[in-house]
Structure formats: C-alpha cells, structure tokens
KENUTOR-993802 format. One line per field, with one value per residue (C-alpha): residue number from 1; x, z negated, y. Coordinates in Angstrom, 1 decimal, padded with zeros to 4 digits, m for minus. Each point is the difference from the previous one (the first is absolute). Layout:
N
seq: (NUM; ...)
xx: (X; ...)
zz: (Z; ...)
yy: (Y; ...)
***
This chain:
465
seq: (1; 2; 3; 4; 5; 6; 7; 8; 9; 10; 11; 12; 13; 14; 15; 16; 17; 18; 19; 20; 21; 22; 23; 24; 25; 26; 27; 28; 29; 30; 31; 32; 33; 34; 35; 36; 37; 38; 39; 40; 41; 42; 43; 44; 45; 46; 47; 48; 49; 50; 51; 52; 53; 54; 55; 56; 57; 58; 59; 60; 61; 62; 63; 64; 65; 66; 67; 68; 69; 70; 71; 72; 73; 74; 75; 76; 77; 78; 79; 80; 81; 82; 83; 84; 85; 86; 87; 88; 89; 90; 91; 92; 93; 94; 95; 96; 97; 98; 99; 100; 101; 102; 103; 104; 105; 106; 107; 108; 109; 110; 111; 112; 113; 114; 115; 116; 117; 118; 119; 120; 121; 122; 123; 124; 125; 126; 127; 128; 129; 130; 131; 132; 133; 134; 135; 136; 137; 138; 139; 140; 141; 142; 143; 144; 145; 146; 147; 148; 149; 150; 151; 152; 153; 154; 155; 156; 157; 158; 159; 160; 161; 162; 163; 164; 165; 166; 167; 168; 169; 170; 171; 172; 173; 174; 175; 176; 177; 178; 179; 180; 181; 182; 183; 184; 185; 186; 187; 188; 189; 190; 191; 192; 193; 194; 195; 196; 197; 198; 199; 200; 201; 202; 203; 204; 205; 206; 207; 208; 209; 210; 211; 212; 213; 214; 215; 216; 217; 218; 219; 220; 221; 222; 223; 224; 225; 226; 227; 228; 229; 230; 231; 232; 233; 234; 235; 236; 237; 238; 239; 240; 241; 242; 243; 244; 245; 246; 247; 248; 249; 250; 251; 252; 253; 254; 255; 256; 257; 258; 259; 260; 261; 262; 263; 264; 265; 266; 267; 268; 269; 270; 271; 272; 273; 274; 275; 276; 277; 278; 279; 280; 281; 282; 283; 284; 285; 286; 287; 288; 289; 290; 291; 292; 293; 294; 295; 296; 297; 298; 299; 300; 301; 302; 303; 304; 305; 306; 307; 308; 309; 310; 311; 312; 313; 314; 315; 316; 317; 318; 319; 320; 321; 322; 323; 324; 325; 326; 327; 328; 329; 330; 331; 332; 333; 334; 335; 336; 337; 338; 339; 340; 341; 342; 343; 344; 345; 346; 347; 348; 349; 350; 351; 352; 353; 354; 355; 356; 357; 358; 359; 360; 361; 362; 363; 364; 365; 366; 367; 368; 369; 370; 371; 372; 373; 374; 375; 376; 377; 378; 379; 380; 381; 382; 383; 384; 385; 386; 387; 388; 389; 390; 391; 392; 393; 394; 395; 396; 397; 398; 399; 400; 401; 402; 403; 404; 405; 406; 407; 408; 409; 410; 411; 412; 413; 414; 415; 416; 417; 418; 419; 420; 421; 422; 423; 424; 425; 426; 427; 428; 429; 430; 431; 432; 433; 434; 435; 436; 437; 438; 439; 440; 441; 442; 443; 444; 445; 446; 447; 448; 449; 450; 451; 452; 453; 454; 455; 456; 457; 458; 459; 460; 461; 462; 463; 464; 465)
xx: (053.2; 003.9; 002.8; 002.7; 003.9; 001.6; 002.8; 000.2; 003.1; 002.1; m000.4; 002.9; 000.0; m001.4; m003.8; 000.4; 000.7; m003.3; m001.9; 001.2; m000.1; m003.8; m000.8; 001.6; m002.1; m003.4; 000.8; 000.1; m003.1; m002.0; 000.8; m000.4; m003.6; 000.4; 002.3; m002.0; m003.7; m000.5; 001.1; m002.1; m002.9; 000.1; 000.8; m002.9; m002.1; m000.4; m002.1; 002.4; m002.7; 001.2; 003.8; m000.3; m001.4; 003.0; 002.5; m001.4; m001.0; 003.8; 000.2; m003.8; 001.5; 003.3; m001.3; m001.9; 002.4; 002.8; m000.8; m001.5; 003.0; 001.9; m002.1; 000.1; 003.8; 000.3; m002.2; 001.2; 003.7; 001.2; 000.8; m002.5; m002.7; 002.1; 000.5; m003.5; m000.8; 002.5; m001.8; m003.3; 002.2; 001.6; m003.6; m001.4; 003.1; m000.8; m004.0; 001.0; 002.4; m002.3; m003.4; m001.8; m002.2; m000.9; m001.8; 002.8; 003.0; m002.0; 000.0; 003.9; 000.7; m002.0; 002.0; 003.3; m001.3; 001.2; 003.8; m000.3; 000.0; 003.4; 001.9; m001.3; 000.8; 003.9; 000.0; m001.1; 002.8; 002.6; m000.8; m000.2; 003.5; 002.2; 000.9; m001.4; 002.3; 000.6; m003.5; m000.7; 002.5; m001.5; m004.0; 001.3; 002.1; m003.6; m001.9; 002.5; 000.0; m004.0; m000.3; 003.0; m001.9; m003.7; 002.3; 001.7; m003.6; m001.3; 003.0; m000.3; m003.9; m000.5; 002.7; m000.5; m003.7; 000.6; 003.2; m002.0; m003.1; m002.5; 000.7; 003.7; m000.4; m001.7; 001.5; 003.9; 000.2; m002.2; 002.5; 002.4; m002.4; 000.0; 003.8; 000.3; m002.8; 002.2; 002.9; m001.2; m001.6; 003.7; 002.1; m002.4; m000.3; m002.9; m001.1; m002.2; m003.2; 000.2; m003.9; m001.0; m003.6; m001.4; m003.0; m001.7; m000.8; m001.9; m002.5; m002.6; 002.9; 001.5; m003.5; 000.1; 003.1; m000.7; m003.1; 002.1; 002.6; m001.9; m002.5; 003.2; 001.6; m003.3; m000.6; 003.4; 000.1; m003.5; m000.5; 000.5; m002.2; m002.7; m000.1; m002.9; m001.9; 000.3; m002.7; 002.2; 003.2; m002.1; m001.1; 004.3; 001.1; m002.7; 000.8; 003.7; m001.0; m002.0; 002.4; 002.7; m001.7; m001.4; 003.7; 001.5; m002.9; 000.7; 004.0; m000.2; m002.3; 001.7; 002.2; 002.3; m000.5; 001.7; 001.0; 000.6; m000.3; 001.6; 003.3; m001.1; m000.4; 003.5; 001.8; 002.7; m002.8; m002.1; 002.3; 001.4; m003.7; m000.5; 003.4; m000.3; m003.4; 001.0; 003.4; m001.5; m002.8; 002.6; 002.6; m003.5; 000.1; 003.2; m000.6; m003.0; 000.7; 003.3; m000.3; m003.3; 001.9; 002.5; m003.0; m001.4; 000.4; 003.2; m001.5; m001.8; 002.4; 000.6; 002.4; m002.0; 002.0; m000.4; m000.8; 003.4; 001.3; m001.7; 001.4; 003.2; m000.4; m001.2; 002.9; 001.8; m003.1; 000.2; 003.7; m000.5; m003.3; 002.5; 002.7; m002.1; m000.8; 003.2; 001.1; m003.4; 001.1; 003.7; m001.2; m002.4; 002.4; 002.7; m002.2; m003.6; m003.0; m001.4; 003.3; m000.5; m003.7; 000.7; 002.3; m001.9; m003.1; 002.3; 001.4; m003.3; m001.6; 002.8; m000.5; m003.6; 000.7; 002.2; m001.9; m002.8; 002.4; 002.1; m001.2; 000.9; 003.0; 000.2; 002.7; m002.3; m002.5; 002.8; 001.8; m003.3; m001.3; 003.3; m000.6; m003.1; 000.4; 003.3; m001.5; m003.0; 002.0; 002.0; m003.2; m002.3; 002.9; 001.2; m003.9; 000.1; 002.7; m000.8; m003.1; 001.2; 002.7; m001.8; m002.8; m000.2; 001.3; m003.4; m001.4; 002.6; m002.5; m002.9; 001.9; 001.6; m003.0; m001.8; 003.0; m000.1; m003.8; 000.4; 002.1; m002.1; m003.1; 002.2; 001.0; m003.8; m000.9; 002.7; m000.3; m004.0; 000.3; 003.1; m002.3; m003.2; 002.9; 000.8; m003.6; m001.0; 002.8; m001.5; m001.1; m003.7; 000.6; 003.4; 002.1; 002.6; 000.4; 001.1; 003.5; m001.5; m001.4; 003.5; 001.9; m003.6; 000.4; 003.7; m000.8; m003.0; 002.6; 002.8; m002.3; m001.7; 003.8; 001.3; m002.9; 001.3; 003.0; m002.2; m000.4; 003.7; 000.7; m001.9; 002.1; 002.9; 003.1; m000.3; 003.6; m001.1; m002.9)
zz: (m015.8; m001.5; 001.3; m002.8; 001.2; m002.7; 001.2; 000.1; m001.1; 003.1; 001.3; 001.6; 002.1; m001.9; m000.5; 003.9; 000.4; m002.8; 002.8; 003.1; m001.7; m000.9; 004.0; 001.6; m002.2; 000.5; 003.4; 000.4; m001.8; 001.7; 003.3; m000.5; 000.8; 004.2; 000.7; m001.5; 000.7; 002.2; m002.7; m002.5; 002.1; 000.6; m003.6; m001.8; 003.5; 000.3; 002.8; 003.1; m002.4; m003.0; 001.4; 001.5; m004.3; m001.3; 002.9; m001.7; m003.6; m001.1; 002.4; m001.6; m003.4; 000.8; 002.1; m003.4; m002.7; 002.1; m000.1; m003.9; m001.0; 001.0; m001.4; m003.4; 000.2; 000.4; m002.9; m002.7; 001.6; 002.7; m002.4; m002.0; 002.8; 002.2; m002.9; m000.5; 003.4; 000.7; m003.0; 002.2; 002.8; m001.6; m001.3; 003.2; 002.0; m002.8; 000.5; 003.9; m000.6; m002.0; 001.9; 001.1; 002.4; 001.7; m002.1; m003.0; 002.9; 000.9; m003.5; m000.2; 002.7; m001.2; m003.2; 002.2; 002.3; m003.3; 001.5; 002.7; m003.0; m000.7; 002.5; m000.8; m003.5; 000.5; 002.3; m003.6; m001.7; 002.8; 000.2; m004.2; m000.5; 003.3; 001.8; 003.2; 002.3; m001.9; m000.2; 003.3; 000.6; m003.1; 001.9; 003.2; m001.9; m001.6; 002.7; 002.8; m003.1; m000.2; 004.2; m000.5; m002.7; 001.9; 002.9; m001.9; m001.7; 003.8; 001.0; m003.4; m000.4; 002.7; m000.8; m004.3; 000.8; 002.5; m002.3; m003.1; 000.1; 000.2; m003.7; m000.5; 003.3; m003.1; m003.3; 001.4; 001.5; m003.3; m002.3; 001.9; m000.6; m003.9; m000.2; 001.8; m001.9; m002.9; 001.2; 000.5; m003.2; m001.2; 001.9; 001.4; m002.9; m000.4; 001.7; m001.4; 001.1; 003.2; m000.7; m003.0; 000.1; m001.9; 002.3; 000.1; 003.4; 002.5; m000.1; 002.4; 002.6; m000.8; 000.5; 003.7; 001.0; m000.7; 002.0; 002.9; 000.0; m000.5; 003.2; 002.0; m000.5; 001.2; 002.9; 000.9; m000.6; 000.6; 003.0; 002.6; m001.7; m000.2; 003.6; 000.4; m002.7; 000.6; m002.6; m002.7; 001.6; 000.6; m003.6; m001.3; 001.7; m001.3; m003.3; 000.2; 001.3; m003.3; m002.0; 001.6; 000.2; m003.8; m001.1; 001.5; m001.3; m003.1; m000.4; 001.3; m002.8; m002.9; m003.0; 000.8; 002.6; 000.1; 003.9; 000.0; 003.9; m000.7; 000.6; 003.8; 000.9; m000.3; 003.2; m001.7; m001.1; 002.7; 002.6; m001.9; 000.0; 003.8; 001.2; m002.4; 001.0; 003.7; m000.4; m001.9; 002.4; 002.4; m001.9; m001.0; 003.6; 000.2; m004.1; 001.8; 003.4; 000.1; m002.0; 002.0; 003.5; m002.1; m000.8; 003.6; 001.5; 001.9; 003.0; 000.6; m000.5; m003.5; m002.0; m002.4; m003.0; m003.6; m003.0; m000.7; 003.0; 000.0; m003.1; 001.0; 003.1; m002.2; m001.8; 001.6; m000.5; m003.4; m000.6; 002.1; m001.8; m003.7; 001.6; 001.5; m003.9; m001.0; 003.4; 000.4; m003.8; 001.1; 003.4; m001.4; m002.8; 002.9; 003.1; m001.3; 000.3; 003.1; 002.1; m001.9; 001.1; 003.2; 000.3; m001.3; 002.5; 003.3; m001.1; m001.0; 003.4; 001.4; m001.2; 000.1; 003.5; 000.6; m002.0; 003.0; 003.1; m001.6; m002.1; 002.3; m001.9; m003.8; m000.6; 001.2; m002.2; m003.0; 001.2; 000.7; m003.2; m001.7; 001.5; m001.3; m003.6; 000.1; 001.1; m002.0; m002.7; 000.3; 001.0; m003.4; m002.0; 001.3; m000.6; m003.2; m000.8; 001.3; m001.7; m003.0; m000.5; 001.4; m002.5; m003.8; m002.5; m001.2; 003.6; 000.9; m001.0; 001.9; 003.1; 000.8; m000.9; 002.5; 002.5; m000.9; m000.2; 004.0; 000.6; m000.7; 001.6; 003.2; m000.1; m000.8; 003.1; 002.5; m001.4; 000.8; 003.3; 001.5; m001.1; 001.7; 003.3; m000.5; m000.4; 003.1; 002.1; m000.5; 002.9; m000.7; m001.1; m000.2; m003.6; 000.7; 001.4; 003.2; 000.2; 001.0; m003.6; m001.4; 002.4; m000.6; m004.2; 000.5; 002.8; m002.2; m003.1; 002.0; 000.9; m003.5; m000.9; 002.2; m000.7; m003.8; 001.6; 000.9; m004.1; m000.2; 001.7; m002.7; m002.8; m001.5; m000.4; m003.2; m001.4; m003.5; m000.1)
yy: (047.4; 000.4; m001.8; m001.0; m000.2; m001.4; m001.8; m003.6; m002.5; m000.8; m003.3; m002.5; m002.7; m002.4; 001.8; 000.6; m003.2; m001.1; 001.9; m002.0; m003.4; 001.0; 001.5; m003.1; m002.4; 002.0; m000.2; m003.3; m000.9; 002.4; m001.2; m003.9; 000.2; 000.9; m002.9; m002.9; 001.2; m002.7; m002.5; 001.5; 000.3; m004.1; m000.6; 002.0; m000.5; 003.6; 001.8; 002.3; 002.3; m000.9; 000.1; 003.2; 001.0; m001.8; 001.9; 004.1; m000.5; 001.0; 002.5; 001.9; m000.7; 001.3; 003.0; 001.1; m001.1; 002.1; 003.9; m001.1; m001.8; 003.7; 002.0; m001.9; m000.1; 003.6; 000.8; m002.9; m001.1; m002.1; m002.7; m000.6; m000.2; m002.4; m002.9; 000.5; m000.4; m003.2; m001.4; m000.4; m000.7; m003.2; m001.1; 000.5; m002.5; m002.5; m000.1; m000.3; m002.9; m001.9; 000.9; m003.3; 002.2; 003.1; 002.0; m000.3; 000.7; 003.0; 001.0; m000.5; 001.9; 003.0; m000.3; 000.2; 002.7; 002.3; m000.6; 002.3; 002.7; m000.7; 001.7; 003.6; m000.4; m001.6; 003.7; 002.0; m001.7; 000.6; 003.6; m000.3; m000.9; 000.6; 003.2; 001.2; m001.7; m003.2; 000.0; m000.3; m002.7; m002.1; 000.1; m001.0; m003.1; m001.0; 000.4; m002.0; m002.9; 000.3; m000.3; m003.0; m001.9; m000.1; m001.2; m002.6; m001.1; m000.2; m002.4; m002.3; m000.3; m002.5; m002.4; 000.4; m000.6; m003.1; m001.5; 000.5; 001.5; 003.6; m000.6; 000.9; 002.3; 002.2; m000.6; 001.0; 003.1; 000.6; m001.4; 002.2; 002.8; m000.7; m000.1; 003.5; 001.3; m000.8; 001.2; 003.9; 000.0; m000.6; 001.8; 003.3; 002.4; 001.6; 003.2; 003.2; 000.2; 003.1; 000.9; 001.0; 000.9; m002.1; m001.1; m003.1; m002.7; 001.7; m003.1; 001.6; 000.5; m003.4; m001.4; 001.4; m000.6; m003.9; m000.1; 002.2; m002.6; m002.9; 001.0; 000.9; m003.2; m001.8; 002.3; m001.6; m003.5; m001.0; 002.8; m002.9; m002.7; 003.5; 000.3; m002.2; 001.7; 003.7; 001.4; m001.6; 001.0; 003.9; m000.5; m000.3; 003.2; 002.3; m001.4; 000.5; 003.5; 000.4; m001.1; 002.2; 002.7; 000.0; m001.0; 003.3; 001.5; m000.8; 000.3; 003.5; 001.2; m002.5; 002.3; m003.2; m002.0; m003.8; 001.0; 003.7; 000.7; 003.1; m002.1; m000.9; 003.7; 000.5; m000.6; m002.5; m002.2; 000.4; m000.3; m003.1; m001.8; 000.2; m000.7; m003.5; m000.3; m000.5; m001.2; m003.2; m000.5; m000.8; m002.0; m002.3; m000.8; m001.6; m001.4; m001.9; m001.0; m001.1; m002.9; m000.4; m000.7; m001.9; m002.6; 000.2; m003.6; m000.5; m001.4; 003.0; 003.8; m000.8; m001.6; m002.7; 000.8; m001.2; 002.1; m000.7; 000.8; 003.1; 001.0; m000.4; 002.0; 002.5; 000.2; 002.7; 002.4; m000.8; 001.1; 003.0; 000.9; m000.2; 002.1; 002.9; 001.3; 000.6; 001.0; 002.6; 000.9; 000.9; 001.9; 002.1; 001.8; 000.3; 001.3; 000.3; m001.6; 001.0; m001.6; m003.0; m000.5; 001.5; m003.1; m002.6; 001.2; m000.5; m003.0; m001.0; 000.8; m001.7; m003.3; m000.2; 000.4; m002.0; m002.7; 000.4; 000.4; m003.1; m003.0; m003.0; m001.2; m000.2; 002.3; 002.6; m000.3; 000.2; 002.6; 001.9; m000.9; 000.9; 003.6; 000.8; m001.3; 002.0; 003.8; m000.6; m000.8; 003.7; 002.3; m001.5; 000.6; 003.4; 000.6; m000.9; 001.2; 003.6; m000.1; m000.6; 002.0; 003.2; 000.1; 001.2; m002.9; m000.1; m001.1; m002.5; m002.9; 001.1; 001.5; m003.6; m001.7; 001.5; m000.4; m003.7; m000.3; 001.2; m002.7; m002.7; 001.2; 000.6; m003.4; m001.4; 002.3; m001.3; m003.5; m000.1; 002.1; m002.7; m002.8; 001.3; 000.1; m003.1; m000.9; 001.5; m001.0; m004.0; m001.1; m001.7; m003.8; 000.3; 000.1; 002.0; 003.8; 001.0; 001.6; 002.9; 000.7; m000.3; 002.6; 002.3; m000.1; 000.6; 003.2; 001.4; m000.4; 002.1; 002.5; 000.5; 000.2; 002.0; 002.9; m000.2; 002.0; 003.3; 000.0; m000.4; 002.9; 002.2; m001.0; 002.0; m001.7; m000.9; 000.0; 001.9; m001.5)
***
C-alpha cells in the first residue's frame, strides 16, 4: 500500500459551510422515520413486526455503507465518493415519499441508509484542505450540525406528516439534501486520492460484512418477538457468529481489505469504538424514554403530551445536541480529548440520573434530556475527532467509519434493551409500564455510562493528536 501527500487547495468558509448545509439536511431525513412510526404503521397497516423492520433497515444499510463509503473515499477522494453517494441518497428520499406501501418504503430507506457514509468522507476533506488545529474545529462544526439536523427532523416529522402528509415528511429534507449536495460539489474542491494501490472491492469481505450486519440488526429488533420461538432466535446467533467469524477471517488474510482491522488495534481507534459504543447505549436511553413518559397518560405519573408537545419539550436537547460539536471541536484542540470525554461521561451520568431520581415535573424531563443530548454530543465528537486526526491521511475514512459504525449499533443495542425494560416492566393486562421500568432504563443507562469512564482513564490526553 502507498500513501500520496500531495497537498490539497485550502478551503474557506463557504465549502465548510457546503459540508454543514449537507450534514444538517442528512440528518433530518434520516431521523423522520422514529417519530411518525406509529403513523406509518396505521397508514400502510403495518405489523409491530413489520415496524420494528421499518425502525433498523437504515441503520443495516448505514452500518455497511459507512466503513465502505471511508474506505472508498480514501482510495478515490472525499469528493467524488460523497456526490456519488448523495445521488442514491436523494433517489432513495424520493422512492420513500412517493411509496404507496411497505415493501417500496423499505426499498427507499435502504437507498437512504447510503447517508450515514457521508460524515467520514466530509472528515477526508477537512483533514484534505485545513490544518491540524483548524481541522479539528471544522469536524466538531459538522458533526454538532449533523446531531442538530436529526434533532430538528425528530421535532418537524410529526407535525409535516399530520399538516400535510408521510408524503412531504420525505420529499423536503430530500430537496434540502439535493441543494447541499449541490452546493459541495461547487464550493469543496477536489481532493487526491490518499491510497494509491490500485486494488479492487474486496467483494468476498463486503459479502460478509452484509450478512454480519444484516443478522445483527435482526438479532436486535426481532429478539423480543423471537422469544417465543427460541430455535429460530438459537438459529440467528449462530448465524451472526458465522458470519462474524468468516468476515474476520477473511479481512485479515485480504491484500486489501474494505475494513482493514488493522485500524482497531490501535489504541486511538480502539479506544474510540468502545468508549462510543457505551456512551451511545446510554444516551439511547434517554433518546427513547423520555418522550415515552411524556406520552404516558396524565392521570396516571405521566404527562399525556402531544407529538407536538413533545417536540417542543424536546427542543432544548436539540439546541444543546447542535452546540456540543462545535463546543467538543473547540475543547479538544485547547485541553485534549480525554478531558473532553471525561466531561461529557459525568455530565452524562449525571443526568441520566437525575432523569430516574426526578421526572415528576416537566422541566425535569427537559432539563434531563438537555444533559444528555449535550455530553453525548462532546464525547462522539471528541471521539471522532481524536480518531481522525490521529491516524495516517490514508485511514481517515475507514477510522471514523468504524467510530461512527459503533455508534449506531450502540444506539440499536440500548434502544432494543430500554424497550425489552419497558416491555417487562407492564404489568399483565395493563397498557402502560410501571414507573419502576423508567427509573430502571435510566439506572441501567447510568451505570453502562458510568463504566465507559474506566476506558477514559486509559487514554492520553490527546492534545497533538
């Protein structure tokens, strides 16, 4: 493998802006979906089996588009791969706001599951055309807008799907999608190519990482429905295992693997992938329960809001969630990366529990909520951003792609594991949970937090990184 370090034309404000316009509108479009499921489940009469499907297929398609899209972008340019990716992207939010049923939604969302990509390769053409420190400022700008946009598609889906329809809740955070699409190809110049090896797509391993994901992704949104059939539910894990273990097989023998797991073994990377791995299973806590006990029936310990209502309330989380980027961005060149996620972990901890000790008045529940979007905002960042700046040019792509890759499935993981909470905590015949499942989700959250902080304590300080 050779690494090429021709330098790159310096970008202004403008492309860095291109790059924020395109991660707030991805953002939004991917996270329309988790809002309106309910809607969309009585509009195309869709099974909770169905829902649940409906609820993961971005996340498998993202999960394997994510660590390609990286390694693509390292070996043929940042640019190039990401307005060919946005191209499916926007194809895919079109078939999804035209689809008169299931089976064609599912096929739009696979197309849009190809967004996820993007953030990896906006970090190649940060690190392509701004210095070291500017650099780092520039990913944790894209990555707060990114967290801010899904926030700001959560709090619009439900009333652009009630005041129009499931329709329009589609086609305009894609036409937004076009527009910055349109806008980097403009203003970003483009960058060299970092790998020059001239290999092809590792097909085989590409092959087996889709079954991997796929089977993961169904471990975790059908495991509950499984229950009652355990052979099927036995038959899933040995195949994920299979896959797995025939994937790993295969990348550590490849001449050029499409996921080089060389990257994890070092201790930026890997450090990077379990920290966001448990920091996101605990921030999906709070992303899922609070506007549960919002929706809880007033008469009983909840408050009976609308999904209006509930977006408002959620507001706050979703200005916090914008500002921790560029904050986690700032904080990391100045005191490192480890005080940042050190940071973001306690405050963390601090409002998951307060979210369990305190959730009787609204303002709780905000303020809580507010918290968590707010530290998880800093530690992803300050991971991403340490990951990518401490790795070869030619493994930006791949390095952050795995980082990001971790942070979905710790969100599928946390999502499926405070549902099965909830699930349990119903008392039989009754349609609601007892309060006791709340303040458990938000306790088992803290904890699986809190333990992220033993990892903390391993990382260097990550100024020059």
């Amino acid at each position: 493998m050779t690494t090429t370090h021709a330098p790159a034309r310096p970008i202004g404000k403008a492309a860095v802006g291109a790059l924020g316009a395109l991660a707030v509108s991805i953002g939004a479009l991917e996270s329309v979906v988790t809002p309106t499921l309910p809607l969309l489940q009585r509009e195309l009469d869709m099974s909770p089996a169905e829902g649940a499907l409906l609820s993961i297929v971005l996340l498998v398609t993202g999960a394997l588009i994510t660590p390609i899209a990286g390694t693509l972008g390292d070996r043929y340019g940042g640019k190039r791969v990401v307005v060919r990716l946005m191209a499916v992207v926007c194809a895919g939010g079109l078939v999804s706001a035209v689809a008169p049923n299931l089976p064609v939604l599912l096929l739009g969302q696979v197309l849009q599951g190809a967004m996820v990509g993007a953030l990896p390769l906006s970090f190649i053409l940060v690190r392509a055309h701004l210095p070291a420190g500017e650099s780092k400022v520039a990913i944790g700008v894209v990555s707060g807008l990114f967290v801010g946009g899904a926030m700001a598609g959560t709090l619009a889906a439900g009333p652009v799907a009630e005041g129009l329809s499931r329709h329009w809740m589609f086609a305009l955070p894609t036409f937004a999608v076009i527009g910055a699409t349109v806008l980097v190809h403009r203003r970003m110049p483009h960058d060299p190519p970092r790998r020059t090896d001239g290999a092809g797509i590792d097909w085989p391993g590409l092959v087996l990482l889709s079954g991997t994901l796929v089977t993961l992704m169904l471990v975790l949104g059908l495991g509950a429905d499984l229950v009652a059939q355990p052979l099927v539910f036995l038959g899933l894990v040995v195949l994920l295992a299979a896959f797995g273990t025939g994937w790993v097989a295969v990348e550590r023998r490849a001449a050029s693997p499409m996921v080089d797991l060389r990257v994890l073994t070092r201790p930026a990377v890997g450090k990077s992938c379990v920290l966001t791995f448990l920091i996101c299973v605990g921030t999906s806590a709070a992303t899922y329960l609070v506007p549960q006990l919002f929706a809880v029936p007033s008469d009983t310990y909840g408050f009976g809001a609308s999904a209006t209502a509930i977006g408002f309330f959620l507001l706050p989380g979703a200005l916090a969630a914008s500002l921790a980027g560029p904050i986690s961005g700032i904080g990391v060149r100045r005191l490192g990366s480890r005080a940042v996620v050190a940071a973001g972990v306690l405050l963390m901890t601090v409002g998951l529990l307060g979210l369990a000790a305190a959730h009787t008045d609204i303002w709780h529940l905000v303020l809580g909520k507010a918290l968590v979007a707010l530290a998880n905002g800093l530690c992803v960042t300050a991971m991403v951003t340490r990951t990518a700046t401490s790795v070869d040019l030619g493994d930006t792509g791949i390095a952050t792609g795995l980082v990001l890759v971790t942070r979905v499935i710790g969100f599928a993981v946390g999502v499926q594991v405070t549902g099965a909470i909830l699930t349990a905590g119903t008392p039989a015949g009754a349609e609601i949970p007892a309060e006791s499942a709340f303040v458990a989700g938000f306790v088992l959250a803290a904890a699986v937090t809190a333990l992220s902080l033993l990892v903390v304590r391993t990382m260097s300080k990550g100024v020059k990184e």
